[in-house]
C-alpha positions as CSV (number, residue, x, y, z in Angstrom):
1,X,15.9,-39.4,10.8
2,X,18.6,-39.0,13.3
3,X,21.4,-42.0,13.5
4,X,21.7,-43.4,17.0
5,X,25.2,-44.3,17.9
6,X,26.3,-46.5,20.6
7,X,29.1,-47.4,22.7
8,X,29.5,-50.3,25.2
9,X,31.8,-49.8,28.4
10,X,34.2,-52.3,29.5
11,X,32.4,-53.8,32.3
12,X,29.2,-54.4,29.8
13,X,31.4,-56.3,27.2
14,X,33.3,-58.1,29.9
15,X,30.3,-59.4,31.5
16,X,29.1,-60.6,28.2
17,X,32.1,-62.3,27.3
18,X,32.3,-63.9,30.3
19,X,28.5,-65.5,29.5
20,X,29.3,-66.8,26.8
21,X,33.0,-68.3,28.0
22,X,30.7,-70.0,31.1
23,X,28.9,-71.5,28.7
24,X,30.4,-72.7,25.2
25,X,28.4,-74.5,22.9
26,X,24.8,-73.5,25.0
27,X,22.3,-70.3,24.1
28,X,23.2,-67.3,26.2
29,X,21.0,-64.5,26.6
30,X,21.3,-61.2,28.5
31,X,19.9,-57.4,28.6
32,X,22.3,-54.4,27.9
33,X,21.4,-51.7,30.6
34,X,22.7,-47.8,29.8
35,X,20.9,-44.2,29.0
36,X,20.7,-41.9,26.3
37,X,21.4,-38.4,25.9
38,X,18.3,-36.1,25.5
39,X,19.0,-35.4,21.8
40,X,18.3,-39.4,21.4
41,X,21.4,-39.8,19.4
42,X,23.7,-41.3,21.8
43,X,22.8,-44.7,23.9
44,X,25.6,-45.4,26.6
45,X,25.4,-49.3,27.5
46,X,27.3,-48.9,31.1
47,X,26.2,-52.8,32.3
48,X,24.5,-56.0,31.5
49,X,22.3,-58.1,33.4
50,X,22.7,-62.0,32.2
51,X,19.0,-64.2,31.7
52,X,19.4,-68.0,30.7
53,X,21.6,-70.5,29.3
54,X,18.9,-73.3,28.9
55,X,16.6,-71.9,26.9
56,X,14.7,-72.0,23.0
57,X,11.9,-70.3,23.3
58,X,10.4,-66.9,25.2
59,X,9.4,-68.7,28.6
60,X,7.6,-67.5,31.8
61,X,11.3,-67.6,33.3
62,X,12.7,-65.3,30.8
63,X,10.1,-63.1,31.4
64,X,10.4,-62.9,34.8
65,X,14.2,-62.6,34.6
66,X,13.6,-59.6,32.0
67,X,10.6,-57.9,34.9
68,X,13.0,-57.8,37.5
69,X,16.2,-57.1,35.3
70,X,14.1,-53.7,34.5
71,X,13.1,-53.1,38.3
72,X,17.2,-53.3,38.8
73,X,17.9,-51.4,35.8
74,X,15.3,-48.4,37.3
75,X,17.1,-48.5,40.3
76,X,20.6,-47.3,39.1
77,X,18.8,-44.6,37.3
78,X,19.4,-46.9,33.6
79,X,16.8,-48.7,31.4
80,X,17.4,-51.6,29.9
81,X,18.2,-50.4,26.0
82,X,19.5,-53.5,24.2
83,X,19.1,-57.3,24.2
84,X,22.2,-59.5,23.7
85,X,22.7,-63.6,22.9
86,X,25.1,-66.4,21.7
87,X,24.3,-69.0,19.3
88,X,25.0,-72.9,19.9
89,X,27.0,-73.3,16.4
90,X,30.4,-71.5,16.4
91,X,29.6,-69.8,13.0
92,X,26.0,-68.9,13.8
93,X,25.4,-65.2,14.4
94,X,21.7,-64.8,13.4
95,X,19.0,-63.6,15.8
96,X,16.6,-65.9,16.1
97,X,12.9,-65.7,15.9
98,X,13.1,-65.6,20.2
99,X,15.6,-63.3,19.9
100,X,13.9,-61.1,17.7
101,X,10.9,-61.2,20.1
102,X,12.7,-59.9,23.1
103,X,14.3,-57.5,21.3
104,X,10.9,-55.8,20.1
105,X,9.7,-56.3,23.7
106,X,12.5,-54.0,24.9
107,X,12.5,-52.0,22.2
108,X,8.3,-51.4,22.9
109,X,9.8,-49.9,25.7
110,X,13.0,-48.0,24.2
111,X,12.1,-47.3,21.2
112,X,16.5,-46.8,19.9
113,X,17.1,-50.3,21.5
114,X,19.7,-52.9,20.1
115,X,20.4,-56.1,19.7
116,X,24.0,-57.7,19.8
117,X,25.0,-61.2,18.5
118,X,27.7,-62.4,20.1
119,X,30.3,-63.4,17.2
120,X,31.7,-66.7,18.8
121,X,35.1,-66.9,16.0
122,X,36.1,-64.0,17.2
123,X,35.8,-64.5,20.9
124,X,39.2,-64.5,22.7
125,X,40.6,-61.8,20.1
126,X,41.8,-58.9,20.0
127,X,38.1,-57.7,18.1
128,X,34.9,-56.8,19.7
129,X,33.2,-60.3,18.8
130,X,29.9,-58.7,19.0
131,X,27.5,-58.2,15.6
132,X,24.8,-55.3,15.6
133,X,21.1,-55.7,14.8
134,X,18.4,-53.0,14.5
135,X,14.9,-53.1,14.3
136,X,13.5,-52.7,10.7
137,X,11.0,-50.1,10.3
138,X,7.0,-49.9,10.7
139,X,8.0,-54.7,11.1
140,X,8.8,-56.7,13.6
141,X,11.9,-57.7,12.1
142,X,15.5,-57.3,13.0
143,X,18.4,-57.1,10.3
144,X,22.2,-57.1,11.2
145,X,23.1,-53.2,11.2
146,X,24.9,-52.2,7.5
147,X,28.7,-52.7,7.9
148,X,30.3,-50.3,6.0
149,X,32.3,-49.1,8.4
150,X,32.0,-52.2,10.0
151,X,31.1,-52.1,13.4
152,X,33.8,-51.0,16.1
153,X,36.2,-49.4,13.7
154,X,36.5,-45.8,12.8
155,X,33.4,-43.9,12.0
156,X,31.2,-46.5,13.1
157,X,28.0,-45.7,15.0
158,X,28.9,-48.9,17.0
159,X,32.1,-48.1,19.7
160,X,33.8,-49.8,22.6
161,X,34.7,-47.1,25.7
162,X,38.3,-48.5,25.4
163,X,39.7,-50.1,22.1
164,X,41.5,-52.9,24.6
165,X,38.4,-54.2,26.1
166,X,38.0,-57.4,23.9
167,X,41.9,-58.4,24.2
168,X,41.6,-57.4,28.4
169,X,38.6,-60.1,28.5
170,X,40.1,-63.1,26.8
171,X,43.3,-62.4,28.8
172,X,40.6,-62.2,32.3
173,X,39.0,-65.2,31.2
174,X,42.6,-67.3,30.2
175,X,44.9,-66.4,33.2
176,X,42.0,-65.2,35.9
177,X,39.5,-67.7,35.0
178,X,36.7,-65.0,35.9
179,X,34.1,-66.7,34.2
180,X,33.5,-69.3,36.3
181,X,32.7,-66.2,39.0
182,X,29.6,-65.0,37.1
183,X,26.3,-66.2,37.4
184,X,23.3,-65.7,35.2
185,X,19.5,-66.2,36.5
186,X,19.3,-69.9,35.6
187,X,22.2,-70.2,37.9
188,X,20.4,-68.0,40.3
189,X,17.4,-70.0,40.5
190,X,19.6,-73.4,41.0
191,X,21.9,-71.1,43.7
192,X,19.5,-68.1,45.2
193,X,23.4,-66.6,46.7
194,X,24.2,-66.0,42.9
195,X,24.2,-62.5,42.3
196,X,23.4,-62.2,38.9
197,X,22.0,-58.6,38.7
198,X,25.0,-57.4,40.0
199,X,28.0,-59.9,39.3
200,X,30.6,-58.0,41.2
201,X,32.7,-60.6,42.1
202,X,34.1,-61.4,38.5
203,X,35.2,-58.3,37.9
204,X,39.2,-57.2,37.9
């Protein structure tokens, strides 16, 4: 079977970091929007659209968040292809039985979807703080993706676009404050003039 590689542009890891950054210590979740070549071996994640910050379990308004986080992703031509989500605990970096479930909802619709952990030690270094999971075969489970190479380093199926994104973001985050600028759809529904499909504004 053919290996799928990914790689994750700027503006997707930024937007990421900058959910997790908003909210320290509180679950994020988000879906990674991108396309894939028509050999299936290559999935581009060009965005992310954030869903909650309050949340433990796979509610109505996660639902709806993920419904019209497709309709948004159809429109720029992309589909959503990966799931993404911080932990409470610093040194957590599992995927929880929620997670898992969104995950193998998306991927029931993309069937070379992924599923990121965001790695909250390594947040505000110079190293993409992001830890790969793939669906396990013919189960619903989903196991961290083997690390040899580990992800993001030479040879690895799992790439940033540019080698400086994770440094660029802390520094956005520590001198531009840029994170406090992006909005996720718990925000949204507490603020309906929060854009957070789009989340221009806290972007350099």
């Amino acid at each position: 079977m053919a290996t799928t590689s990914y790689t994750i542009s700027p503006e997707a890891y930024y937007k990421v970091f900058f959910h997790a950054a908003k909210h320290p210590h509180k679950p994020v979740n988000g879906v990674l929007l991108g396309t894939e070549d028509a050999s299936h071996k290559s999935v581009a994640v060009a965005d992310i659209v954030p869903l909650l910050h309050h949340w433990t379990s796979l509610s109505p308004m996660m639902e709806i968040g993920l419904d019209l986080a497709t309709q948004y992703a159809e429109s720029l031509g992309m589909k959503i292809v990966g799931y993404y989500q911080a932990c409470e605990r610093l040194d957590d970096t599992s995927l929880a039985p929620v997670g898992e479930r969104v995950a193998s909802l998306i991927k029931a619709g993309f069937e070379d979807a992924v599923a990121f952990v965001i790695d909250n030690q390594k947040l505000g270094t110079s190293e993409a703080a992001l830890v790969p999971y793939l669906a396990q075969p013919s189960t619903p489970n989903w196991r961290p993706a083997p690390n040899s190479p580990p992800a993001f380093t030479p040879g690895s199926r799992f790439q940033l676009v540019s080698s400086d994104t994770p440094a660029e973001a802390a520094k956005l985050v520590q001198e531009q404050n840029l994170h406090f600028a992006f909005g996720d759809f718990d925000d949204h529904l507490e603020d309906v003039t929060i854009d957070w499909l789009r989340n221009r504004t806290c972007l350099p």
